[in-house]
ZAMARGU-4260 file (C-alpha; in steps of 0.2 Angstrom, whole numbers, plus 5000, padded with zeros to 4 digits):
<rodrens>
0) 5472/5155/5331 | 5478/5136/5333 | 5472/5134/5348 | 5456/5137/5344 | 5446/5122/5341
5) 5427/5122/5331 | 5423/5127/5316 | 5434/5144/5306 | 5417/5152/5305 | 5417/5151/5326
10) 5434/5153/5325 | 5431/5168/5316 | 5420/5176/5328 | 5425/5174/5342 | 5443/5181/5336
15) 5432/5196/5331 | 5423/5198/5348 | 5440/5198/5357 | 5448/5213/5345 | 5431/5221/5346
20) 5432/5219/5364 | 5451/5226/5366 | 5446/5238/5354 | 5433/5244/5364 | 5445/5247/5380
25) 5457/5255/5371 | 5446/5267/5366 | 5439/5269/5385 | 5456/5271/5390 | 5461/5284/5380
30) 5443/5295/5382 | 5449/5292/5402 | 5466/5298/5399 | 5457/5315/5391 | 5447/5319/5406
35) 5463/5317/5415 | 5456/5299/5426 | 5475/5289/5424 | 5468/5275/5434 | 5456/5270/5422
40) 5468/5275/5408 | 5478/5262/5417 | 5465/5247/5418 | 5458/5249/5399 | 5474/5249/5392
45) 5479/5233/5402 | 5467/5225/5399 | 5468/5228/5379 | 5486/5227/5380 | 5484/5209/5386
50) 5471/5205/5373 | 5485/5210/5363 | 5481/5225/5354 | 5495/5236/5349 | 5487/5253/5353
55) 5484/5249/5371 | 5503/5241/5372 | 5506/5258/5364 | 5499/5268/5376 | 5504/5259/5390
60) 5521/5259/5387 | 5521/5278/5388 | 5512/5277/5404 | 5529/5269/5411 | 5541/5278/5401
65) 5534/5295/5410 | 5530/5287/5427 | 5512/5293/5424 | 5500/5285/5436 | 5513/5269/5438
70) 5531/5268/5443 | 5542/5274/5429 | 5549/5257/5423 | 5559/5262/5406 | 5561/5241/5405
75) 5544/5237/5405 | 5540/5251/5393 | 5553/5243/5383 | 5546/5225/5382 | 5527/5235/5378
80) 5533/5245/5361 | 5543/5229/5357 | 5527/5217/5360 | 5516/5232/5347 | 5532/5232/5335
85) 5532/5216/5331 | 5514/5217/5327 | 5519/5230/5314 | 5512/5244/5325 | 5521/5260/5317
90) 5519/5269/5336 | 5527/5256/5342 | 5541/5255/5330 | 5542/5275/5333 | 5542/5271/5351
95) 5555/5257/5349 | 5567/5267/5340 | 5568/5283/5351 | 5573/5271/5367 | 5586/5264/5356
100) 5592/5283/5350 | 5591/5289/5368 | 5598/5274/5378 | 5581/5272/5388 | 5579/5255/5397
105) 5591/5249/5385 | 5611/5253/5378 | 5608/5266/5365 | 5612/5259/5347 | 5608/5270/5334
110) 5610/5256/5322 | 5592/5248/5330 | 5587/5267/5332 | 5586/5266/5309 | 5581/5252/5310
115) 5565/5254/5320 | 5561/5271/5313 | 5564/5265/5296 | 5550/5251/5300 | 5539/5264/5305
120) 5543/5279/5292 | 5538/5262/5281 | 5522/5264/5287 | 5520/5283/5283 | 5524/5290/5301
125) 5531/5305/5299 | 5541/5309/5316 | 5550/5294/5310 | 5554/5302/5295 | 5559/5317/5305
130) 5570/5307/5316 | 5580/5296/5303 | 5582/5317/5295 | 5590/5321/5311 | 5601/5305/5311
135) 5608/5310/5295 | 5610/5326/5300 | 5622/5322/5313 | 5627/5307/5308 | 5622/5296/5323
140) 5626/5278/5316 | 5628/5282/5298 | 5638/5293/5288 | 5634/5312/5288 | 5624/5316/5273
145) 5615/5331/5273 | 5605/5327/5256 | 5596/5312/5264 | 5594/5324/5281 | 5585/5335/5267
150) 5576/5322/5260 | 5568/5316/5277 | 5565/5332/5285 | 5556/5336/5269 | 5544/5321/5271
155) 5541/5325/5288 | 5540/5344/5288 | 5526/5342/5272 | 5515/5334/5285 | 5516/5347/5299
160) 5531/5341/5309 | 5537/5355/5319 | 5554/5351/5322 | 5558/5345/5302 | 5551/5363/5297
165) 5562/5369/5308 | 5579/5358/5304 | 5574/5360/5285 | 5574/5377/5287 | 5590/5376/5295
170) 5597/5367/5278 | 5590/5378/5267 | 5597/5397/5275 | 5615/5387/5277 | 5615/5380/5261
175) 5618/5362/5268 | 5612/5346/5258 | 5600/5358/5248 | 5604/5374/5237 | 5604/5388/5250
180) 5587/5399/5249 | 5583/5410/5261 | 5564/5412/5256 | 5563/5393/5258 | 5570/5396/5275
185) 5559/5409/5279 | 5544/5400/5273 | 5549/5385/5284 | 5553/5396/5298 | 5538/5403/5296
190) 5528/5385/5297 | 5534/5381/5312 | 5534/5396/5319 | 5517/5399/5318 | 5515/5381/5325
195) 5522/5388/5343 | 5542/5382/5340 | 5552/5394/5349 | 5568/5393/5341 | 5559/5397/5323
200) 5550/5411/5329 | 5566/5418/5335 | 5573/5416/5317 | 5557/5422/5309 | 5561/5439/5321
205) 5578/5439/5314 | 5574/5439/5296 | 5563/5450/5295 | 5573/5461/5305 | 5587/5460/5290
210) 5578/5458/5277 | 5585/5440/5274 | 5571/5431/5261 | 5558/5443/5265 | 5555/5460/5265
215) 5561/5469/5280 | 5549/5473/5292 | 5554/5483/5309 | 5534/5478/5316 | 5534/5459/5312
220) 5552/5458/5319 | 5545/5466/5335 | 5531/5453/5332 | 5540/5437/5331 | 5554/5443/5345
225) 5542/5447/5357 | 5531/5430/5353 | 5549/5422/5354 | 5553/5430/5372 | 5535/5421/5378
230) 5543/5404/5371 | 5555/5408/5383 | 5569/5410/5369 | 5584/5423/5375 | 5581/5439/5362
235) 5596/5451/5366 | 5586/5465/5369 | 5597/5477/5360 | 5588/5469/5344 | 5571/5472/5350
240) 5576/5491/5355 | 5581/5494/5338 | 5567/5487/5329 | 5555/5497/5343 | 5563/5514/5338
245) 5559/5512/5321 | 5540/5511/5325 | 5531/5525/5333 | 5527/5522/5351 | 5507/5517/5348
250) 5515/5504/5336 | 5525/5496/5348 | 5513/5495/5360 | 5498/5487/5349 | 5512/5475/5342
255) 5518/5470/5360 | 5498/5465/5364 | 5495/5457/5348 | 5508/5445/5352 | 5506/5443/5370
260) 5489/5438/5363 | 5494/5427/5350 | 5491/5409/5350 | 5499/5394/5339 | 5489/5384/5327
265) 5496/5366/5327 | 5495/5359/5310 | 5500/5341/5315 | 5497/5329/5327 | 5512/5320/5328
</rodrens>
């Protein structure tokens, strides 16, 4: 802003009509990225992204890290979430941190991985959360501390992410940084699960199969391991024959449809 010259009310303004006006092509880029039109995706967003808005750089930074209408350039997506980051963008701080976790277009350092998610889990974005409850989990870059693994996955799994319902769930039926509760577990399971998560519905079949925090149930553990064999997760089909004998054949057929026609219900969008 100190190169503008005039009065601050023009000064103002016309900072106004230029964020309105990379605004306004960052939202045309993305409407062209849903009717599947790349190109223009492509233009909007470099356009905004030059203007400066952090959504754009955002947005075209994952054009390049996927190769997606552009050459793949891992660098350049880089220097685009770097450039929303230091805004204070929480995508891009998200962004940031899973190329510094994973080594893309940059030596991996699980160090700047924290600290990145951290910025952004800050800022109430909850894959962050997810992630830094994954870091503790393993202990990539810090010490191993399955309470704060816990803590993180709750934050993130309260909000609907998939893969912290899943990992909490994981804490909770193997007693690890939590008390061990098997109907915690299951309900966990279940969330993510119903959510389309393979792995989970596999679990979920399992449970209800044993009777492991919930009552056991021969049909919803034909359910969940035939839903789980559509997610392409390997169910020893042993398991499956077992469960089917304890059903009469009509209800093994009707339950094998009702999962070949069941459908997930995404309850986040991150």
């Amino acid at each position: 802003m100190t190169r503008l010259t005039g009065t601050k009310i023009a000064g103002a303004a016309l900072f106004m009509s230029v964020s309105a006006l990379a605004f306004a092509d960052t939202a045309a880029g993305t409407a062209a990225f849903k009717r599947g039109d790349i190109a223009t995706a492509y233009r909007e967003w470099k356009a905004a992204a030059d203007a400066g808005d952090a959504n754009a750089e955002v947005n075209l930074g994952l054009l390049y890290a996927a190769g997606k209408g552009v050459d793949r350039d891992l660098a350049e997506a880089m220097r685009l979430y770097g450039l929303a980051a230091d805004q204070g963008n929480a995508q891009g701080q998200y962004r940031l941190g899973q190329m510094y976790a994973q080594g893309w277009g940059v030596p991996q350092s699980f160090a700047d991985a924290m600290h990145w998610y951290q910025m952004a889990s800050a800022q109430g974005d909850n894959r962050a959360d997810a992630n830094i409850g994954s870091m503790y989990e393993g202990g990539y870059g810090v010490d191993q501390d399955y309470k704060a693994a816990a803590y993180y996955y709750q934050l993130a799994a309260s909000h609907g992410v998939v893969g912290a319902e899943y990992s909490l769930a994981q804490l909770y039926q193997h007693g690890r940084g939590v008390k061990r509760d098997a109907a915690q577990a299951f309900s966990w399971y279940r969330a993510a699960a119903g959510q389309g998560y393979g792995p989970a519905q596999a679990e979920l079949g399992e449970m209800y199969a044993k009777g492991e925090g919930v009552t056991a149930d021969p049909e919803q553990a034909l359910f969940w391991m035939k839903v789980a064999t559509i997610s392409n997760e390997k169910i020893d089909a042993r398991k499956r024959q077992i469960m089917a004998s304890k059903l009469s054949a009509d209800a093994v057929s009707k339950t094998e449809q009702s999962a070949a026609n069941w459908k997930p219900v995404l309850t986040s969008s991150k």
